[in-house]
Structures are given as structure tokens and as C-alpha cells.
MARBA-3410 file (N, C-alpha, C, O; in Angstrom, 1 decimal):
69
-36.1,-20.5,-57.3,-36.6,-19.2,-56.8,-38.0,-19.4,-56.3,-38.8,-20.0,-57.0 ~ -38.3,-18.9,-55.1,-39.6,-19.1,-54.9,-40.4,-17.6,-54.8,-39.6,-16.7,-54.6 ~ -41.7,-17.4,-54.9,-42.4,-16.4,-54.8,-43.4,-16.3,-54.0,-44.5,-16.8,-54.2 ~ -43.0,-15.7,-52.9,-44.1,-15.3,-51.4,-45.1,-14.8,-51.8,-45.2,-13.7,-52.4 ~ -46.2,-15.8,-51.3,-47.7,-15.4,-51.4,-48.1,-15.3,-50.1,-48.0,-16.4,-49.5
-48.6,-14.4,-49.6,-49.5,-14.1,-48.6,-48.3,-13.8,-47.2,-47.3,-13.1,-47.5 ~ -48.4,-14.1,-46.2,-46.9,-14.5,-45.7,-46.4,-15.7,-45.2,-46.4,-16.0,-44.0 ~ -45.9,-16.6,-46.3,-45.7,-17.9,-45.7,-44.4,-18.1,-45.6,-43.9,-19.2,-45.4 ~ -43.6,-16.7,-45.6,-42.0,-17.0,-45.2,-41.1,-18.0,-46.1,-41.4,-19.1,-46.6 ~ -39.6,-17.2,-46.2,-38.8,-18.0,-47.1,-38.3,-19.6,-46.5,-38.4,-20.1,-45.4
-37.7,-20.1,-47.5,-37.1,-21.5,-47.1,-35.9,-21.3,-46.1,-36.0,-20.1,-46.0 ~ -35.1,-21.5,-45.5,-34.2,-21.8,-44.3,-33.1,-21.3,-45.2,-33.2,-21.7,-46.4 ~ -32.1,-20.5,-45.0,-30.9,-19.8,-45.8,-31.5,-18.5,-46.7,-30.6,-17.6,-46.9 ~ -32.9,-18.4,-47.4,-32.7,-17.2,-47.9,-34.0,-16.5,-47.3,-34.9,-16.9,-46.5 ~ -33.8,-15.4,-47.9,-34.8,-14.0,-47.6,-35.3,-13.6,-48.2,-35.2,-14.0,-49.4
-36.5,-12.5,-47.8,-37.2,-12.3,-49.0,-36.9,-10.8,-49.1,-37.0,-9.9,-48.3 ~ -36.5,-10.7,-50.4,-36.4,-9.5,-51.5,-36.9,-8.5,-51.6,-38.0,-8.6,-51.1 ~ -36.8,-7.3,-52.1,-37.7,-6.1,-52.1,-38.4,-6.3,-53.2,-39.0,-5.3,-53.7 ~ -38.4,-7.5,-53.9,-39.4,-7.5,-55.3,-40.3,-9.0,-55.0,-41.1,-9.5,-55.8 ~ -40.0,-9.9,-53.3,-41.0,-10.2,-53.0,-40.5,-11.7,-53.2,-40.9,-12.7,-52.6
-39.6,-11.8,-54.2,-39.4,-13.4,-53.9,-38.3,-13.7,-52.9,-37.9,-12.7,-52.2 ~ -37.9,-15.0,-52.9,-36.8,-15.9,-51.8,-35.5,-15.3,-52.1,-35.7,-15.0,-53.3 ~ -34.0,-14.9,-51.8,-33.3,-14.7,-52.6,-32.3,-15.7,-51.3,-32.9,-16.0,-50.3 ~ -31.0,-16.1,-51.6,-30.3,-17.0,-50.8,-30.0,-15.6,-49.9,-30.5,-14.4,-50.1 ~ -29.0,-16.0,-49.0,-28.3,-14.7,-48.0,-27.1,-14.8,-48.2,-26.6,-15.9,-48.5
-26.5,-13.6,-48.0,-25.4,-13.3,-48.6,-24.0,-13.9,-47.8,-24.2,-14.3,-46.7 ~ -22.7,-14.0,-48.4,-22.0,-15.0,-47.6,-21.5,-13.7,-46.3,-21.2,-12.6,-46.5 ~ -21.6,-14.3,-45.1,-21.6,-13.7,-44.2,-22.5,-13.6,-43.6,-22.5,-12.7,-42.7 ~ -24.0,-14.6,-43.5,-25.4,-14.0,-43.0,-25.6,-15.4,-43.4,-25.1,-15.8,-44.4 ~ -26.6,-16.1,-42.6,-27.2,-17.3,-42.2,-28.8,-17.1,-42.0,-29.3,-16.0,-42.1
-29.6,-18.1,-41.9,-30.9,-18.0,-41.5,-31.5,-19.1,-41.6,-31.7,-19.7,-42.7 ~ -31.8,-19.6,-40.0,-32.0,-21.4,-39.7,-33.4,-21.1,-39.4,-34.0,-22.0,-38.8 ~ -34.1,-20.2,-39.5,-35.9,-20.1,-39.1,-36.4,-19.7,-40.4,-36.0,-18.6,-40.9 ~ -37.4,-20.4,-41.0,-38.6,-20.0,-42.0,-39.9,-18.9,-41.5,-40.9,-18.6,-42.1 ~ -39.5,-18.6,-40.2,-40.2,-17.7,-39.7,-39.8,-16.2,-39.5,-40.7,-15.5,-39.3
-38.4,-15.6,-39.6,-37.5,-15.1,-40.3,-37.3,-14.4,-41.1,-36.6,-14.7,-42.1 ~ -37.9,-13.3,-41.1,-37.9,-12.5,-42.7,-36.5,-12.2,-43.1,-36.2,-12.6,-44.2 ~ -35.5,-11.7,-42.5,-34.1,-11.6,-43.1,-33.5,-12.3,-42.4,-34.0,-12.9,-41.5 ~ -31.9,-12.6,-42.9,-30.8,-13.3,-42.5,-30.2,-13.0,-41.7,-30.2,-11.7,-41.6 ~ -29.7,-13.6,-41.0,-29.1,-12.8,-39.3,-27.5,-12.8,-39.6,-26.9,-13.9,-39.9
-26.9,-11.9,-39.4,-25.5,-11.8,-39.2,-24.8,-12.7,-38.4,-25.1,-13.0,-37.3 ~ -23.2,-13.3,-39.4,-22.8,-13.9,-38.1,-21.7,-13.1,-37.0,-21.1,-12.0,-37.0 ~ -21.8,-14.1,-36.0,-21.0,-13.4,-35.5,-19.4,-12.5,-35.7,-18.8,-12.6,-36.7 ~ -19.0,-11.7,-34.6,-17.9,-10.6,-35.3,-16.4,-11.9,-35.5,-16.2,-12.9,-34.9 ~ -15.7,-11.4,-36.4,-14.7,-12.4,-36.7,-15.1,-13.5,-37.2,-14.3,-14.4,-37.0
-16.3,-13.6,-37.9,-16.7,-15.2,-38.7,-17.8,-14.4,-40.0,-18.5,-13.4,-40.3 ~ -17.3,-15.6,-40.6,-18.3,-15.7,-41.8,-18.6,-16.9,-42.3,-18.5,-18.0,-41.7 ~ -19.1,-16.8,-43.5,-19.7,-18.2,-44.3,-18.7,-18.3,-45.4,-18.1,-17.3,-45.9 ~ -18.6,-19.6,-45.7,-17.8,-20.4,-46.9,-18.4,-19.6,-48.3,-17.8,-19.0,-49.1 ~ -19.8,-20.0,-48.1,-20.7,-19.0,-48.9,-22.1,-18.6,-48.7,-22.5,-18.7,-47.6
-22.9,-18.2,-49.8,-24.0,-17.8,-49.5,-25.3,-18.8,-49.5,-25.3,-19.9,-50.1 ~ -26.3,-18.5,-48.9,-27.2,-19.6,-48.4,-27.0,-20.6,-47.5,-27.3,-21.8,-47.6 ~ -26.5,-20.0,-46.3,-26.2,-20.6,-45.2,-27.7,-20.9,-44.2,-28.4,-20.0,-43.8 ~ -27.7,-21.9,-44.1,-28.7,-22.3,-42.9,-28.5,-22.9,-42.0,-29.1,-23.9,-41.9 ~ -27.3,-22.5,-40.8,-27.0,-22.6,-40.0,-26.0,-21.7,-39.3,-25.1,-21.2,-39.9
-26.2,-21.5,-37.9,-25.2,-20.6,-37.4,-23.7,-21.5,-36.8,-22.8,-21.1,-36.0 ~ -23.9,-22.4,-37.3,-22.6,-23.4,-37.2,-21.8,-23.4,-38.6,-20.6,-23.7,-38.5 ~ -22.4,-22.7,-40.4,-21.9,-22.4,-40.7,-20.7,-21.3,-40.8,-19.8,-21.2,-41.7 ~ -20.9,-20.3,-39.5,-19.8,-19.1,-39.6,-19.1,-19.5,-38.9,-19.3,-19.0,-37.8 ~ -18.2,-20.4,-39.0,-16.9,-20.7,-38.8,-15.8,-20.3,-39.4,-14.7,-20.3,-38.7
-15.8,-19.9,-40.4,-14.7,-19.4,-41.3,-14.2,-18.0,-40.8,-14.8,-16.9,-41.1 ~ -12.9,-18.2,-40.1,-12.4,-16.6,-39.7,-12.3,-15.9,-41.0,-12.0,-16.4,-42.1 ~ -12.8,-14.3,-40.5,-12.5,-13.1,-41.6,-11.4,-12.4,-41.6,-11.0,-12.7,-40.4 ~ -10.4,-11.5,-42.4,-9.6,-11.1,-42.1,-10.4,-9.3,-41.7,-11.2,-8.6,-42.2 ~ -9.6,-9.1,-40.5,-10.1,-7.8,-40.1,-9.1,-6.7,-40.2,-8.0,-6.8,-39.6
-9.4,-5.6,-41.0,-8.1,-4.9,-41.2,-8.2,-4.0,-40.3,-9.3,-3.8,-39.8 ~ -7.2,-3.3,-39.8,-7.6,-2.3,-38.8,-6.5,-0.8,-39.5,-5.3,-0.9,-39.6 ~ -7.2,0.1,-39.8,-6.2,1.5,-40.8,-6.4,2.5,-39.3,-7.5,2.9,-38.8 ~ -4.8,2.8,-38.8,-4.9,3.8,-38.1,-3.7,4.5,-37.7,-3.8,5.5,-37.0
END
């Protein structure tokens, strides 16, 4: 876990927190820039294997999309 001081932005895959430290990103959300305060969504119909993805080559993994109508 790391703890942001000043703003020197998190490591590559997580975000920072409303209590100020690094946290990973959640599976479904990526983040390849340390410049970056949150994790960027992936695209529609993809996700991540899991969480702490640092790459948008990680959302490859189709999601299942339900559709109720």
C-alpha cells in the first residue's frame, strides 16, 4: 500500500482513495499513466481477468451482457 504525499500520483494499475492512499482498480478498470488520478474504464463488452490492471490490452476478456426486456 502506498501513501500520497503531496501529489506524486499512484503506481500504474491503482488509484487513489478517499482516505488518500494507492488502492489497486477494480476488475473492469485499468490505469497505464502515474499521472492519472483514477482508473479509466474499459471498453463496452470487455473487462479484466482482475483487478490492478495496467494496461488497456488487459480488457480483453468478454463480459456477459444481459439485456431484461
Amino acid at each position: 500500500m502506498y501513501i500520497v504525499l503531496f501529489s506524486a500520483g499512484c503506481p500504474k494499475g491503482q488509484e487513489l482513495s478517499v482516505r488518500g492512499t494507492c488502492v489497486p482498480c477494480q476488475p473492469g478498470f485499468y490505469k497505464d499513466q502515474t499521472t492519472l488520478a483514477s482508473c479509466q474504464p474499459c471498453p463496452y463488452g470487455t473487462t479484466t481477468e482482475a483487478g490492478g490492471s495496467t494496461s488497456l490490452d488487459k480488457c480483453n476478456i468478454g463480459k456477459s451482457i444481459l439485456f431484461f426486456g
